[in-house]
ROVOFI-692134 format. One record per residue (C-alpha): residue number from 0; residue in one letter; chain; x, y, z. Coordinates in steps of 0.02 Angstrom, whole numbers. Layout:
<rs>
R   resi   resn   chain       c1       c2       c3
R    NUM      A       A        X        Y        Z
...
</rs>
This chain:
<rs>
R   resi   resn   chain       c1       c2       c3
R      0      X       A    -1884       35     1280
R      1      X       A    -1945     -121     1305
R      2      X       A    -1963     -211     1501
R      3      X       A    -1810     -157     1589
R      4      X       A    -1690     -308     1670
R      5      X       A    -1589     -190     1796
R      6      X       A    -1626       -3     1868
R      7      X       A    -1478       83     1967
R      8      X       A    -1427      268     1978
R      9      X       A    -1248      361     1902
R     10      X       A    -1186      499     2017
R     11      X       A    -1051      635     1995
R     12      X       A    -1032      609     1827
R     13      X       A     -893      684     1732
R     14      X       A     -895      686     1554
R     15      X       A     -738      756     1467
R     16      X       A     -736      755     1241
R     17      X       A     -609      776     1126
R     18      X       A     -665      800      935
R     19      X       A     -547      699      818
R     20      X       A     -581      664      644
R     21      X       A     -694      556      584
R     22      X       A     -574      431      487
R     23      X       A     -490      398      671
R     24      X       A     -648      333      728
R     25      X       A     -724      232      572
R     26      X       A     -546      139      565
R     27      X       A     -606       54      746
R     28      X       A     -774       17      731
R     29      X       A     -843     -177      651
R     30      X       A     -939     -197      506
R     31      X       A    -1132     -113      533
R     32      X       A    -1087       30      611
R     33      X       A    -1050      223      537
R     34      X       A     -952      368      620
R     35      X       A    -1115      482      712
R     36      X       A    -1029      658      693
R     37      X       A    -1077      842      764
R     38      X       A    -1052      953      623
R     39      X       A     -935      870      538
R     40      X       A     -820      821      700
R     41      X       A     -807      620      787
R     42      X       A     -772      623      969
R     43      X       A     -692      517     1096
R     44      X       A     -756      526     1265
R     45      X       A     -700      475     1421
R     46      X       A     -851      467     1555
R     47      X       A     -825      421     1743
R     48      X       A     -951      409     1862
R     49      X       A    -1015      324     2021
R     50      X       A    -1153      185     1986
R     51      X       A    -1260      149     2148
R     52      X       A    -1371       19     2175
R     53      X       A    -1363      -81     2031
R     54      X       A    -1497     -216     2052
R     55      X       A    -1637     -311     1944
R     56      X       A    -1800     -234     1933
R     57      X       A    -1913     -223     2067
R     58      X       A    -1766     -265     2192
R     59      X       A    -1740     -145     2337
R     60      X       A    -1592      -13     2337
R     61      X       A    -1555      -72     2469
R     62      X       A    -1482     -230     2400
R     63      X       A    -1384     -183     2247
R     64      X       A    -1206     -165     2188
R     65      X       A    -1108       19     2190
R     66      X       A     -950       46     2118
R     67      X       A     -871      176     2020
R     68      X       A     -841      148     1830
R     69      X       A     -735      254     1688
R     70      X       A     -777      227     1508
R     71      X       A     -688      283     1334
R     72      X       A     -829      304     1199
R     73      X       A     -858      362     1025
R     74      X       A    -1036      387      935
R     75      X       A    -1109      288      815
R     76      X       A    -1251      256      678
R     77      X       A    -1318       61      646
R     78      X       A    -1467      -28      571
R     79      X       A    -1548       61      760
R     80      X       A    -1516      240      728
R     81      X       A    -1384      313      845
R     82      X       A    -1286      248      995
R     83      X       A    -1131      233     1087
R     84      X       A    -1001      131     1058
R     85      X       A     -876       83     1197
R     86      X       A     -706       39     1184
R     87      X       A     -667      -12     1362
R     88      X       A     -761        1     1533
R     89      X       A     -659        6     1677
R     90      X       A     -742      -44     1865
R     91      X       A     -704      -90     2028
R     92      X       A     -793     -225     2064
R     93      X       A     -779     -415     2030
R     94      X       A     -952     -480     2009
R     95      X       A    -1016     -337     1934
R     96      X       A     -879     -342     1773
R     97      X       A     -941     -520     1755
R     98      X       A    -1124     -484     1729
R     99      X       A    -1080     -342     1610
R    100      X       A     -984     -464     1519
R    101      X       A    -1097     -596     1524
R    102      X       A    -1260     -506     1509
R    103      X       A    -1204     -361     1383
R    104      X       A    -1084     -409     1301
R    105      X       A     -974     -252     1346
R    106      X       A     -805     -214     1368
R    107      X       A     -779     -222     1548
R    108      X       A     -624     -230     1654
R    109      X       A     -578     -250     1841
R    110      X       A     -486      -99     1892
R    111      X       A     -426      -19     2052
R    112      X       A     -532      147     2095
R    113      X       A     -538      277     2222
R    114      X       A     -648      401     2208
R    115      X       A     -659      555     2331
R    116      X       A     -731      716     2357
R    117      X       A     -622      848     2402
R    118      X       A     -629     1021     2407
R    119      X       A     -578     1059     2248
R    120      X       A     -689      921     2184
R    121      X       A     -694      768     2140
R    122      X       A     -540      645     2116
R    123      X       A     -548      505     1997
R    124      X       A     -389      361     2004
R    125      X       A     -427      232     1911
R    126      X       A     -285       79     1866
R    127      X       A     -338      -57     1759
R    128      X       A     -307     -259     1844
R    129      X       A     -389     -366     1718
R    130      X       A     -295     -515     1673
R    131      X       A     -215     -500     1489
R    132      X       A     -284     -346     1463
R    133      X       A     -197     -174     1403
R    134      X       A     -144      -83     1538
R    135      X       A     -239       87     1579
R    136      X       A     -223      212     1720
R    137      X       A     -337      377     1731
R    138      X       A     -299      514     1890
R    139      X       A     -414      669     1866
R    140      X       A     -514      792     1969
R    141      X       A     -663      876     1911
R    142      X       A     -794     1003     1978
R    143      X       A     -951     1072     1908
R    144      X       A     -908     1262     1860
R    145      X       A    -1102     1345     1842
R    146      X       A    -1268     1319     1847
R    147      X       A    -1361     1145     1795
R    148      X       A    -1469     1156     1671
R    149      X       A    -1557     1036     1549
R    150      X       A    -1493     1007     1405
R    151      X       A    -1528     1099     1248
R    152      X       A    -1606     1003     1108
R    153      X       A    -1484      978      967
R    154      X       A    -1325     1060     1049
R    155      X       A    -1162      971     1063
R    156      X       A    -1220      925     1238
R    157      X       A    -1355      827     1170
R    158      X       A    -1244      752     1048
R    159      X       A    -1144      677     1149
R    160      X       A    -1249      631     1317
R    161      X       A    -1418      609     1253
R    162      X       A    -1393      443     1184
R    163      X       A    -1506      307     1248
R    164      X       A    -1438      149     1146
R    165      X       A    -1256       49     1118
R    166      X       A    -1191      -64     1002
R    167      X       A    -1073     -195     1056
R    168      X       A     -978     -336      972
R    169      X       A     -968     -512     1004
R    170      X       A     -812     -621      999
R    171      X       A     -884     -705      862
R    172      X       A     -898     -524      760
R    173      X       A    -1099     -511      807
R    174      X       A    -1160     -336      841
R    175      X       A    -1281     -321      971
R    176      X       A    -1376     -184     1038
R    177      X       A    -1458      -99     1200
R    178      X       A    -1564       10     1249
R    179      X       A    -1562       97     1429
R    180      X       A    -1694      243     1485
R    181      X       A    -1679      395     1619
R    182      X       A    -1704      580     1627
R    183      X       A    -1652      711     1501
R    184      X       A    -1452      755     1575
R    185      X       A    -1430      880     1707
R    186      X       A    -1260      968     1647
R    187      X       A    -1157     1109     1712
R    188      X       A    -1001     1184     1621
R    189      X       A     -859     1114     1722
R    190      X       A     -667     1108     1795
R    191      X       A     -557      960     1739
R    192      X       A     -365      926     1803
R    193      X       A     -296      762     1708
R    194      X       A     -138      706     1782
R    195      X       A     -133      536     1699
R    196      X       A     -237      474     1551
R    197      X       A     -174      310     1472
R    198      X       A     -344      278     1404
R    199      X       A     -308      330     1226
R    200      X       A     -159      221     1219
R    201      X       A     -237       89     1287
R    202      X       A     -331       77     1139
R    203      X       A     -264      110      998
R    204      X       A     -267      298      982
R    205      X       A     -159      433      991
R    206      X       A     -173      552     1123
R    207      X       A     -305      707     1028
R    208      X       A     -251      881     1007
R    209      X       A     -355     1031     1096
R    210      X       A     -448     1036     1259
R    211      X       A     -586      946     1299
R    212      X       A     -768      991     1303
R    213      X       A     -801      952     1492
R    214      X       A     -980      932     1577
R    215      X       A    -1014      877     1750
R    216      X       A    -1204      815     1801
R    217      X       A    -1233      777     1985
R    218      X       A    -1326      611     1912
R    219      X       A    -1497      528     1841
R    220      X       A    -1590      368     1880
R    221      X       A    -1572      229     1741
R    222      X       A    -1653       87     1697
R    223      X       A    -1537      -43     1577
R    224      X       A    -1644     -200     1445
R    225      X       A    -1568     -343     1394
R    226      X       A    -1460     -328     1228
R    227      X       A    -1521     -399     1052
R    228      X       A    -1457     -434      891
R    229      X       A    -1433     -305      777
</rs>
């Protein structure tokens, strides 16, 4: 990757997949980018986390953002090679949903988080406030279930963690890329209780069939560039 513009650090991460077909996905995405599949499946994810310390390079900890964020995702191919593709990403925090906007280009929204640890693990309530936007709640606990360990090269894990660029798209139909850097994952198999997951809806999909594939990682430190054409 080339020089980094902001370092922070993603705790508690859950990570919860549901394979769909491929068609489901390829219908969403804009022109340049190609359904990424694991043998022969699309998936949707929906990834929530902690960030901490989000700050430009060189800056202390000290004096960066922290707020909690939830994601829905899919994986992709463009001109780059693979990446993730995000269709919304939820946070609680006002300035730091503006710089995403501004600086990425993502999809981020101001939303109304708590996020606690509790004895039987960690509880996720997430309800979207953005302005005109779709409206999206998420209430969830999660727990890591065994033993962390890295992640195998070409598993599913890898698949679907082990992805170190995204493509975005510009009002103006522009895709853009970036690249961010950290640590192979830490993952453990995992524990997840969804009471309430509008995320789907929110965008366009209907709910998948099955279970998830669920992974929990106690977190990495990441370093994010700025985003280019693509």
């Amino acid at each position: 990757m080339r020089r980094s513009l902001l370092s922070m650090r993603w705790t508690d991460i859950l990570f919860a997949h549901w394979s769909v077909d491929p068609g489901v996905v390829a219908a969403t995405l804009p022109e340049g980018l190609d359904v990424d599949t694991h043998d022969g499946d699309a998936y949707l994810g929906v990834v929530g986390f902690r960030m901490e310390s989000i700050r430009p390079r060189g800056l202390p900890r000290s004096l960066g953002l922290s707020f909690p964020e939830l994601n829905l995702r899919t994986y992709v191919r463009g001109s780059e090679g693979g990446g993730v593709y995000f269709y919304n990403l939820d946070a609680d925090d006002r300035i730091g949903v503006s710089l995403a906007r501004g600086l990425f280009r993502l999809p981020y929204y101001r939303a109304a988080m708590q996020v606690e640890d509790r004895v039987d693990g960690v509880r996720f309530r997430s309800r979207r406030t953005h302005r005109r936007a779709s409206p999206a709640r998420f209430d969830a606990t999660y727990r890591p279930t065994g033993e962390t360990d890295p992640v195998a090269p070409g598993s599913l894990d890898a698949f679907l963690t082990e992805r170190y660029r995204f493509y975005t798209e510009s009002d103006g139909g522009r895709l853009y890329r970036g690249e961010i850097d950290h640590p192979p994952w830490p993952l453990s198999d995992a524990a997840l209780t969804i009471r309430e997951n509008t995320l789907f809806a929110a965008n366009g999909f209907d709910r998948p069939g099955g279970e998830p594939h669920v992974r929990y990682s106690p977190g990495i430190d990441v370093t994010a560039g700025r985003i280019r054409r693509s």
